[in-house]
C-alpha positions in Angstrom: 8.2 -15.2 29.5 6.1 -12.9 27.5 3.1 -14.5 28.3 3.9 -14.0 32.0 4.5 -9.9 31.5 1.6 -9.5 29.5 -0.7 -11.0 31.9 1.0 -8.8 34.8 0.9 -5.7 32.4 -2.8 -6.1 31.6 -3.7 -7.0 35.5 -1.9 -3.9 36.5 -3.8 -1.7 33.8 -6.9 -3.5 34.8 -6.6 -1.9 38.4 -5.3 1.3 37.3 -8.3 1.9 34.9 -10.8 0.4 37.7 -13.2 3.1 38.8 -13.4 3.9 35.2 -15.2 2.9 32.1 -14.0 2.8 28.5 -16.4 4.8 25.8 -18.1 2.2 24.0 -17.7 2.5 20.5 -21.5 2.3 18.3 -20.7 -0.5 15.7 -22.8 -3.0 13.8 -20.9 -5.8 13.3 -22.6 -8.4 11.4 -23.3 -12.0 13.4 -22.2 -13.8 10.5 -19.0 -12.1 10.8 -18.5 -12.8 14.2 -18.9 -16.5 14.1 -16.7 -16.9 11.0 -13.8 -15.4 13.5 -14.8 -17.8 15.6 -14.6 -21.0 13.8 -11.5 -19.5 12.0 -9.5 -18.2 15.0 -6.2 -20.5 15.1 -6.0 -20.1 11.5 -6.2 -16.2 11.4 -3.8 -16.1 14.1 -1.5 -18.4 12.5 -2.0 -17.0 8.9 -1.4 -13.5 10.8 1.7 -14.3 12.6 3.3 -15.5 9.4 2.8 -12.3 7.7 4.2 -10.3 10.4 7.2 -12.7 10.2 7.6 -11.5 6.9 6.6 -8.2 6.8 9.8 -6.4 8.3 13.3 -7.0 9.7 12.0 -5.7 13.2 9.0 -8.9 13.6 11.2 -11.3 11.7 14.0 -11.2 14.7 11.3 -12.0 17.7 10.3 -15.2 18.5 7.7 -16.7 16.9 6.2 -17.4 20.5 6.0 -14.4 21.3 4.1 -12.9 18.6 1.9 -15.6 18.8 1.1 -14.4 22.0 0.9 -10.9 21.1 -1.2 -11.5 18.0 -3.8 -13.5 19.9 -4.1 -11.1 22.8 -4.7 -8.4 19.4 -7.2 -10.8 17.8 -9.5 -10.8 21.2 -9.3 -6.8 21.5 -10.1 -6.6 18.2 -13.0 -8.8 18.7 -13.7 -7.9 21.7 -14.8 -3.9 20.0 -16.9 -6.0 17.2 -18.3 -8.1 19.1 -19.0 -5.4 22.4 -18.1 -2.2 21.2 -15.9 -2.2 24.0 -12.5 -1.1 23.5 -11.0 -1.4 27.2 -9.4 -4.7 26.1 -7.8 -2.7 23.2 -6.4 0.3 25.6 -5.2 -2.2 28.1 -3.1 -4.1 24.1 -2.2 -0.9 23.4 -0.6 0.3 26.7 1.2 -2.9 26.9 2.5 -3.2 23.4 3.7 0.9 22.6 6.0 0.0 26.0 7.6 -3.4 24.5 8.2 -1.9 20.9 9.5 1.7 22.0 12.0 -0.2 24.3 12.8 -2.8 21.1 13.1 0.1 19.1 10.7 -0.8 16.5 9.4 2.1 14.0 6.2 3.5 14.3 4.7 2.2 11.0 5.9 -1.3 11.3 3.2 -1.6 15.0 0.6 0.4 12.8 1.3 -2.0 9.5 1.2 -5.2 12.0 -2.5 -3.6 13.1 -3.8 -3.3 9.9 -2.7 -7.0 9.0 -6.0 -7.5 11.1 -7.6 -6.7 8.3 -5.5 -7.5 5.3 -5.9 -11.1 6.2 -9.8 -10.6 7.6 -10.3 -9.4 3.3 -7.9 -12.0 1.7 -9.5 -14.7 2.9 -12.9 -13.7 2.5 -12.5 -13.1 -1.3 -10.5 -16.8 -1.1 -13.8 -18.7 0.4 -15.9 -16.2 -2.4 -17.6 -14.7 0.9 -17.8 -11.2 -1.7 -21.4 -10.3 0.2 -20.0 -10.9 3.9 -17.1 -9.1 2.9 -19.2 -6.2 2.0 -21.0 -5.6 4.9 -17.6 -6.5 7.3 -15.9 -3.8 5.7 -17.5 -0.7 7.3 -17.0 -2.2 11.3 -13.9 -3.4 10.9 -12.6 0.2 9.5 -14.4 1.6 12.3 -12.5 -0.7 14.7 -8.9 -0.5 13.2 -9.3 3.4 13.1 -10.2 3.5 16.6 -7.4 1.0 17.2 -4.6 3.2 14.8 -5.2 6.2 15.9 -5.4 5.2 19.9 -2.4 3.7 19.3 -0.5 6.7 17.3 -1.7 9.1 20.2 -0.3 7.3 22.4 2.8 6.6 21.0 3.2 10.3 20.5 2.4 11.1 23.5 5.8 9.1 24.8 7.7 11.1 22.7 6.0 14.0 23.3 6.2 13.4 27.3 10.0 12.8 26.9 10.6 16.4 24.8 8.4 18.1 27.6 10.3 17.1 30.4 13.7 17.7 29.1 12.1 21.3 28.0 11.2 21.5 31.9 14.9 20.2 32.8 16.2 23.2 30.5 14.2 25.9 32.1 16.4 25.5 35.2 19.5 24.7 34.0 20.0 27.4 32.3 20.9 29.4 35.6 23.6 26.9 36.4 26.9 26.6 35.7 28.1 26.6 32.1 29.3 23.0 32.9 26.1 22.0 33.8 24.5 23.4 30.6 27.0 22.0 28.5 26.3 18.5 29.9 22.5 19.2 29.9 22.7 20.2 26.3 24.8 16.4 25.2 22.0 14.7 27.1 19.2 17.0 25.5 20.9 15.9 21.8 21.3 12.7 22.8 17.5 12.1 23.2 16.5 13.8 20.0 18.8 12.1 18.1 17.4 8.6 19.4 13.7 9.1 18.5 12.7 7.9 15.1 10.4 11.0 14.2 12.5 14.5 13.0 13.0 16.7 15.8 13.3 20.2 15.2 13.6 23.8 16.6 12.5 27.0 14.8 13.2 31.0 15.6 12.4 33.8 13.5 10.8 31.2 10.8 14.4 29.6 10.5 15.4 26.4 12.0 17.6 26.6 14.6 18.5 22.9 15.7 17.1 19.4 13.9 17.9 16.1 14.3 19.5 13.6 11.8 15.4 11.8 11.5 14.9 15.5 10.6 17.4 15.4 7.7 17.2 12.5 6.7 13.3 12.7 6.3 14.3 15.8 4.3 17.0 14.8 2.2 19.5 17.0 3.1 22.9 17.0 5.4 22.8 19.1 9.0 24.7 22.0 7.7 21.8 22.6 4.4 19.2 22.7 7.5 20.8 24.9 10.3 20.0 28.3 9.7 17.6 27.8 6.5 13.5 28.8 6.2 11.5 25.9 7.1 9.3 26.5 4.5 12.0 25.5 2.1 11.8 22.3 3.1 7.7 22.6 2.5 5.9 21.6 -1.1 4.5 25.3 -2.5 1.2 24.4 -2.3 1.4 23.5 1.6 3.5 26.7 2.1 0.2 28.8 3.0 -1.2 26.9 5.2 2.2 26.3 7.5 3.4 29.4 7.1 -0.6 30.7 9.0 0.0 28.0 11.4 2.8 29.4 12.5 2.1 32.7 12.5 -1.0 32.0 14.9 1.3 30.1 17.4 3.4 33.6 17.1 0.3 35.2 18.2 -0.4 32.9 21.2 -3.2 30.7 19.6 -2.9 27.4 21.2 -1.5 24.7 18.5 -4.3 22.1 19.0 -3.9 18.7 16.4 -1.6 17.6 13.6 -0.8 20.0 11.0 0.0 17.6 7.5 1.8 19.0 4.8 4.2 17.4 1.7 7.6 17.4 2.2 10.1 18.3 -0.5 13.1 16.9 -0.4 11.9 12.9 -1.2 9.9 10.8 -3.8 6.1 12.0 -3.6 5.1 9.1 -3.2 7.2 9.1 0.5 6.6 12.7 0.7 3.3 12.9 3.6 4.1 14.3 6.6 2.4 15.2 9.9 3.5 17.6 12.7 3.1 18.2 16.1 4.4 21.2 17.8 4.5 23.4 20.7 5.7 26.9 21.2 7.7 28.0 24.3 9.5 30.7 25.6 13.6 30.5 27.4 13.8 34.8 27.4 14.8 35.0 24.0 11.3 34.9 22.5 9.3 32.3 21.1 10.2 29.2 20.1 8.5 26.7 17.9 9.6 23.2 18.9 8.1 20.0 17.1 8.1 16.7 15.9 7.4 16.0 12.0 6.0 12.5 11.5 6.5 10.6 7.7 3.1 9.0 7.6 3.8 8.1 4.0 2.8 4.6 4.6 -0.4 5.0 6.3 -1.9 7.5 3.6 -0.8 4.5 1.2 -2.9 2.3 3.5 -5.8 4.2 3.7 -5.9 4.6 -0.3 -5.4 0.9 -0.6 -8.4 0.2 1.9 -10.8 2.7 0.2 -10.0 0.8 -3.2 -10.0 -2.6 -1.7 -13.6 -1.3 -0.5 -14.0 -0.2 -4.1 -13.1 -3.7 -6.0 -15.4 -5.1 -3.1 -18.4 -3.5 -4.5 -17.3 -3.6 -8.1 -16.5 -7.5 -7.0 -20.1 -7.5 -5.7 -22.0 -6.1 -8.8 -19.9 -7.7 -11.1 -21.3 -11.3 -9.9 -25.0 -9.8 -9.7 -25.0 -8.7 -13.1 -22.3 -11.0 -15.0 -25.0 -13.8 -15.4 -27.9 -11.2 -16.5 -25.2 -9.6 -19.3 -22.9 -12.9 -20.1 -26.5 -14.6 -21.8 -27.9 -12.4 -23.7 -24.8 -11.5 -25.4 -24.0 -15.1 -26.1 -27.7 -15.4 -27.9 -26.7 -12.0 -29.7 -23.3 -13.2 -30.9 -24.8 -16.6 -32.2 -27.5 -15.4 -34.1 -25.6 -12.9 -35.5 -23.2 -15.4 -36.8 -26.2 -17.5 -38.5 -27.5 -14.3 -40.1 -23.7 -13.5 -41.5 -24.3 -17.2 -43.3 -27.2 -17.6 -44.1 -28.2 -13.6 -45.7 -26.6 -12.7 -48.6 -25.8 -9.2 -48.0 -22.7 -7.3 -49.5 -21.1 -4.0 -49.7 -21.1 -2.2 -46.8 -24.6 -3.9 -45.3 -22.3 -6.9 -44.7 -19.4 -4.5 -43.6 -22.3 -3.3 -40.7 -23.1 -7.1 -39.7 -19.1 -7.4 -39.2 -19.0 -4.2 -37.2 -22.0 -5.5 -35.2 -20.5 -9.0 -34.3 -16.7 -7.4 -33.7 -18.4 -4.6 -31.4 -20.4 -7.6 -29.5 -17.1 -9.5 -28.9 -15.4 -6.7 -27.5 -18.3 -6.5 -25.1 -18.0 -9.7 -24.1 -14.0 -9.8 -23.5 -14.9 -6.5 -21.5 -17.0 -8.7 -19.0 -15.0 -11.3 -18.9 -11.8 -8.6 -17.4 -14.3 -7.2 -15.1 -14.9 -10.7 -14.2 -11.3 -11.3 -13.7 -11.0 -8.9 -12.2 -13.6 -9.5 -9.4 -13.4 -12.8 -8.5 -10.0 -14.0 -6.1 -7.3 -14.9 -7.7 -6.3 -18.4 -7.6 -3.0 -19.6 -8.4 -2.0 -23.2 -9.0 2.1 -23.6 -9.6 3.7 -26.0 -11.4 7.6 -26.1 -12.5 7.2 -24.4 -16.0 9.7 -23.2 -18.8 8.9 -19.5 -18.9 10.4 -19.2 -22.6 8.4 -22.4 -23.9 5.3 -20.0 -22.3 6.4 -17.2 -24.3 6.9 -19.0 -27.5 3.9 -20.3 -27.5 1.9 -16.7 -26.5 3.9 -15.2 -29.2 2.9 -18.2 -32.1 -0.9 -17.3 -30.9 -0.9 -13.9 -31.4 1.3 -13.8 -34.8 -2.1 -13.4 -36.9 -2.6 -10.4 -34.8 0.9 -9.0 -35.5 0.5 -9.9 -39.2 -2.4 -7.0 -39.7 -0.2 -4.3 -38.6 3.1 -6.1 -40.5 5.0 -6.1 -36.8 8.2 -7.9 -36.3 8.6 -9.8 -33.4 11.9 -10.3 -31.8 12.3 -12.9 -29.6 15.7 -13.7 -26.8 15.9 -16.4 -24.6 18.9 -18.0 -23.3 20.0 -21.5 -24.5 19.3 -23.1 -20.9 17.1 -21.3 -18.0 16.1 -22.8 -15.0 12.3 -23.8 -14.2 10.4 -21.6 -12.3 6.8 -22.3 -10.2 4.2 -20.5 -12.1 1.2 -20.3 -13.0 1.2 -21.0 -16.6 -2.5 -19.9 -17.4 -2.3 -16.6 -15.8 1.8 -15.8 -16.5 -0.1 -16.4 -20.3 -3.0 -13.7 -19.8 -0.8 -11.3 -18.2 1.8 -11.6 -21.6 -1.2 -11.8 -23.4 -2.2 -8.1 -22.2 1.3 -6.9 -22.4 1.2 -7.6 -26.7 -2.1 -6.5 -26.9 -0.9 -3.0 -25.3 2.3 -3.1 -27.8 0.4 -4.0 -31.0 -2.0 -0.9 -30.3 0.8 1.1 -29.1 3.3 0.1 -32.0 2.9 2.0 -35.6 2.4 -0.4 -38.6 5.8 -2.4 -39.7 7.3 -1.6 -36.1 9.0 -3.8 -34.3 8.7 -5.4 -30.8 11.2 -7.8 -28.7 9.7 -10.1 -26.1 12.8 -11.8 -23.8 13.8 -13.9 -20.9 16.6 -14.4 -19.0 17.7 -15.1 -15.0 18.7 -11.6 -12.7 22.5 -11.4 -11.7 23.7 -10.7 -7.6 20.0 -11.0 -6.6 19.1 -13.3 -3.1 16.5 -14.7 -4.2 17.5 -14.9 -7.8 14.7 -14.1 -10.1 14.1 -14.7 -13.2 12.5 -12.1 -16.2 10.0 -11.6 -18.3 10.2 -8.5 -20.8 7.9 -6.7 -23.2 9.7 -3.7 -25.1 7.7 -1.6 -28.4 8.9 1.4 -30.0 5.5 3.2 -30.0 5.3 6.9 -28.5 5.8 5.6 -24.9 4.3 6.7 -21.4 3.8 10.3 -20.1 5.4 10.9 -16.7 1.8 12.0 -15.4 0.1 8.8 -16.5 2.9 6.5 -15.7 1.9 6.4 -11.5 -1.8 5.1 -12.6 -1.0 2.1 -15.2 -1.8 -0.3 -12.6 -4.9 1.4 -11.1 -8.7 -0.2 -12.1 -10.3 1.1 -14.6 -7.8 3.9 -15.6 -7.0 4.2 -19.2 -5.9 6.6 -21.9 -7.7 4.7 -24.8 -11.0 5.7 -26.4 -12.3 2.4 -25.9 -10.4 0.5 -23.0 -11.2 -0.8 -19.9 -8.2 0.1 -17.8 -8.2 -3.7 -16.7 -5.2 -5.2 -18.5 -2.7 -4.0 -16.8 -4.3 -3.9 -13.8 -4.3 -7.6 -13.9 -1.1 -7.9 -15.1 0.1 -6.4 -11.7 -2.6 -8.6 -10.1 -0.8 -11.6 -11.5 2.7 -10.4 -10.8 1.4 -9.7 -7.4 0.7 -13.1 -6.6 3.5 -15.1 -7.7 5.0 -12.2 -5.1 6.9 -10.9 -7.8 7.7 -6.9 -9.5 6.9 -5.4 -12.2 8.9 -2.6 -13.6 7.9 0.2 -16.5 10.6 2.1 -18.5 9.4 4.7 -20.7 11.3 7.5 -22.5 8.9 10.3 -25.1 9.0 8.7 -28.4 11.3 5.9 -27.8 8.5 3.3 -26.7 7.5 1.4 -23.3 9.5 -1.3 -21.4 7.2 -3.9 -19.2 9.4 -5.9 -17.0 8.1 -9.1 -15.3 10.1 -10.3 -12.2 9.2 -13.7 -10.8 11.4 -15.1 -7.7 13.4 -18.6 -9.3 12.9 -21.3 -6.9 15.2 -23.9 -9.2 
C-alpha cells in the first residue's frame, strides 16, 4: 500500500538525516493564515486532489487513494515550513516522491505543476470567502515556501539524471580500452539511457553537436539528421547567442560550469520556447567535450508570471475595495446634480453642449470603477440551462441604439435548434456586451458586424460557440499576445478591462476563447463553452 512505503520511506530518511539538522527557513507566516489551514484541511486536500485528477493524463491514471495520501503528507510539509520554518518534513516529501514519479515516468513539470496547486487552491479560495486582506499578507510566505519547495525539488530531480549521465560517463572511460564488442554494446546501453530521460540530451565538439537525443529534437523541432553535425547556436534565439556562445567558450578555457545557463530556444512557439541547461565538460583524449542536459521550463516561467500578476490583481483587488466606496459616492452626488442642473438651467449653444460633456465624461468614470470592481472582486458563477442564441438576441436588441449612431448592420446566425447549455446568463451577457462594444469602436461608420452560434463538430466534450466577427482594421501581431492582460489597451481612453473579463468569464465556465485577426480585414472573437445537453 502506498501509505505503508511512504511511512517506511520517510522512517528510513528520518535515520539517514539523524545527526543532522535541516536550515530553517526565516518566514513570517501570518497566524490567521495558519488557523484557516487548519479548520480547512480536509477540504483543501480534497479540493487539491481533484485538481490534480484533472490536471494531466499522468495524475488522472493513479488512484485516487494514493494521491490522497501523497497530497496530505504535501499539505503537512508545507505547513510544517509556515508554520516552523522547518523544511526537514519537505526534504524527507521530496526524496520520497522524485523516487515514485521518476520510476512512473511522470514529466518534470507535471510534479512541479501538482506543487504549485498548493497554492493555486490556497488563492482561489481565499478570493471565494472575500478573505482579499489575508490573501495579501499570505502571499509573500507562501511564495517563499513553494520556491524553497520547487526548486529543492528541481535540484534534486536533476541531480538523478545528472548522477545517471555521470556514471555511464565513468563506465565509458574504461571501456573504451576494451574490445570493440564491448564498446559497441556499451554504446546501445549508453543511447538507450539518453533516449529514456524526458530532458534533451546532447553532446558538443568544436561548437557542433555531435550526438542528441530525440527530447533534444523534439524540443527543438527538428529530425536527428538537421541536428548531427550542425552549430548549436543555430538552434539558439540571436539575442541569447552571446551569452551561450561565452559560456562555452569559458568551459573551453577550464572555468568550472557552476548553475543553469537559460536561453530561448528557436525552433518552437515563444511562448514554449524557455529553456535551461546544465552541462559539464570532459575529456575521452580527443579534447573537450561539452556534454549537457537542456530543460523546457516553459511552463514554470508561465507560472511565475501568473503568480507575480495574481500578486498584482491581489493588491489592485485590495485598493479597489478601499477606495471604491470613497469614489462610487461622490460621483453618484456629481452625476445627479448634474442632471437637475441639465433641467432646470436654461443654457444653450455650446454651454449646454459642456453640461453634456460633463455628465457623459462622469458616466464613463463611473462604468470605469465599476470594471475595476469586476474585476477585483471573485468571480461567482451561478448556472442554469440557458438558450445561448435567445442570450444573444436579446444583447443584440439592447445595444441596437448604439449600433444606430454609427449606421452598423448587424448580422445575426443561429441554427434553427441548439441544445441548452449551463451558463451563466448575466456574465455570458457582460462578456458579449464587451465584445460589441470593442466592434462598434473598431467598426467604421455603415460597416457591418455578424454575431453567431452554433454547436462544434468531432469534439469530446462537444462545445458549443459564441462569435463576434467586425470588419474594422483588425489586431497587430505584436498586440494580439496582451488582449487578455489587465489593464493593457491601445485606446486613448480605455481601461484594458473588457476583455480581460471576457477571458475571466470564459475562464470560468472552463471554456476557450479564440482571436482571428488578419491587417485590414477586421477581428474574430470566438467564445467556446463545453455543451452539457
Amino acid at each position: 500500500m502506498v501509505s505503508e512505503s511512504l511511512a517506511r520511506k520517510l522512517d528510513a530518511d528520518q535515520q539517514r538525516l539523524s545527526g543532522s539538522t535541516s536550515p530553517f527557513i526565516r518566514i513570517d507566516t501570518p497566524i490567521a493564515l495558519l488557523q484557516w489551514l487548519h479548520e480547512h484541511r480536509h477540504e483543501f486536500i480534497e479540493e487539491w486532489v481533484d485538481r490534480l485528477m484533472g490536471m494531466s493524463v499522468s495524475y488522472i491514471q493513479r488512484p485516487r487513494e494514493e494521491l490522497m495520501e501523497t497530497v496530505s503528507q504535501a499539505f503537512e510539509a508545507n505547513l510544517d515550513v509556515l508554520t516552523e520554518g522547518s523544511p526537514s518534513r519537505m526534504d524527507r516529501f521530496i526524496d520520497f516522491i522524485t523516487e515514485i514519479r521518476l520510476n512512473a515516468g511522470f514529466p518534470l513539470s507535471d510534479v512541479q505543476k501538482a506543487f504549485e496547486l498548493f497554492r493555486y487552491v490556497l488563492i482561489r479560495r481565499l478570493r471565494e470567502e472575500n478573505r482579499i486582506e489575508l490573501l495579501a499578507e499570505s502571499v509573500e510566505p507562501v511564495n517563499q515556501c513553494l520556491s524553497y519547495t520547487i526548486h529543492q525539488f528541481s535540484d534534486y530531480f536533476q541531480h538523478m539524471h545528472e548522477k545517471a549521465i555521470r556514471e555511464h560517463a565513468q563506465n565509458l572511460e574504461v571501456l573504451i580500452e576494451a574490445r570493440t564488442a564491448e564498446l559497441a554494446e556499451s554504446e546501445r546501453k549508453y543511447k538507450t539511457l539518453v533516449e529514456g530521460i524526458n530532458d534533451g540530451y546532447f553532446v558538443i565538439n568544436d561548437e557542433l553537436i555531435m550526438f542528441a537525443n530525440q527530447a533534444f529534437c523534439h524540443m527543438h523541432g527538428a529530425e536527428l539528421n538537421e541536428v548531427i553535425g550542425q552549430p548549436f547556436l543555430r538552434f539558439v534565439a540571436p539575442d541569447c547567442r552571446d551569452r551561450v556562445l561565452a559560456r562555452y567558450h569559458l568551459a573551453c578555457a577550464g572555468s568550472p560550469l557552476e548553475g543553469q545557463l537559460e536561453y530561448t530556444r528557436l525552433g518552437c512557439p515563444p511562448e514554449r520556447a524557455a529553456t535551461e541547461i546544465k552541462s559539464t565538460i570532459i575529456n575521452l583524449g580527443e579534447g573537450p567535450l561539452i556534454i549537457g542536459i537542456c530543460r523546457d521550463i516553459s511552463d514554470r516561467v508561465a507560472m511565475e508570471a501568473k503568480v507575480r500578476e495574481h500578486e498584482r490583481m491581489a493588491y489592485v483587488g485590495h485598493l479597489t475595495a478601499s477606495l471604491s466606496h470613497e469614489i462610487r459616492n461622490p460621483l453618484s452626488s456629481i452625476t445627479l446634480n448634474l442632471q437637475i442642473l441639465s433641467r432646470r438651467l436654461k443654457l444653450d449653444g455650446f454651454d449646454r453642449r459642456r453640461l453634456e460633456i460633463i455628465v457623459k465624461e462622469v458616466t464613463r468614470l463611473e462604468g470605469i470603477l465599476r470594471q475595476l470592481l469586476d474585476t477585483a472582486r471573485p468571480l461567482r458563477i451561478i448556472r442554469a440551462p440557458v438558450d445561448l442564441a435567445g442570450i444573444v438576441r436579446g444583447c443584440v436588441d439592447l445595444m441596437e441604439p448604439k449600433a444606430a449612431e454609427k449606421e452598423l448592420e448587424i448580422e445575426q446566425r443561429h441554427p434553427k435548434r441548439l441544445p441548452l447549455v449551463d451558463l451563466d446568463a448575466g456574465k455570458v451577457e457582460q462578456a458579449l456586451i464587451n465584445l460589441l462594444l470593442n466592434a462598434f469602436e473598431a467598426s467604421p461608420p455603415g460597416g457591418r458586424l455578424t454575431v453567431w452560434t452554433k454547436t462544434t463538430r468531432n469534439t469530446d466534450p462537444r462545445l458549443i460557440e459564441l462569435g463576434v466577427r467586425d470588419r474594422g482594421p483588425g489586431i497587430s501581431p505584436d498586440q494580439k499576445p496582451h488582449l487578455f492582460t489587465p489593464f493593457y489597451t491601445s485606446k486613448s481612453q480605455g481601461t484594458g478591462l473588457g476583455l480581460s473579463n471576457v477571458k475571466r468569464i470564459v475562464d470560468a465556465h472552463s471554456g476557450e476563447v479564440e482571436v482571428r485577426s488578419r491587417a485590414g480585414r477586421g477581428a474574430t472573437f470566438v467564445l467556446r463553452f463545453p455543451c452539457t445537453h
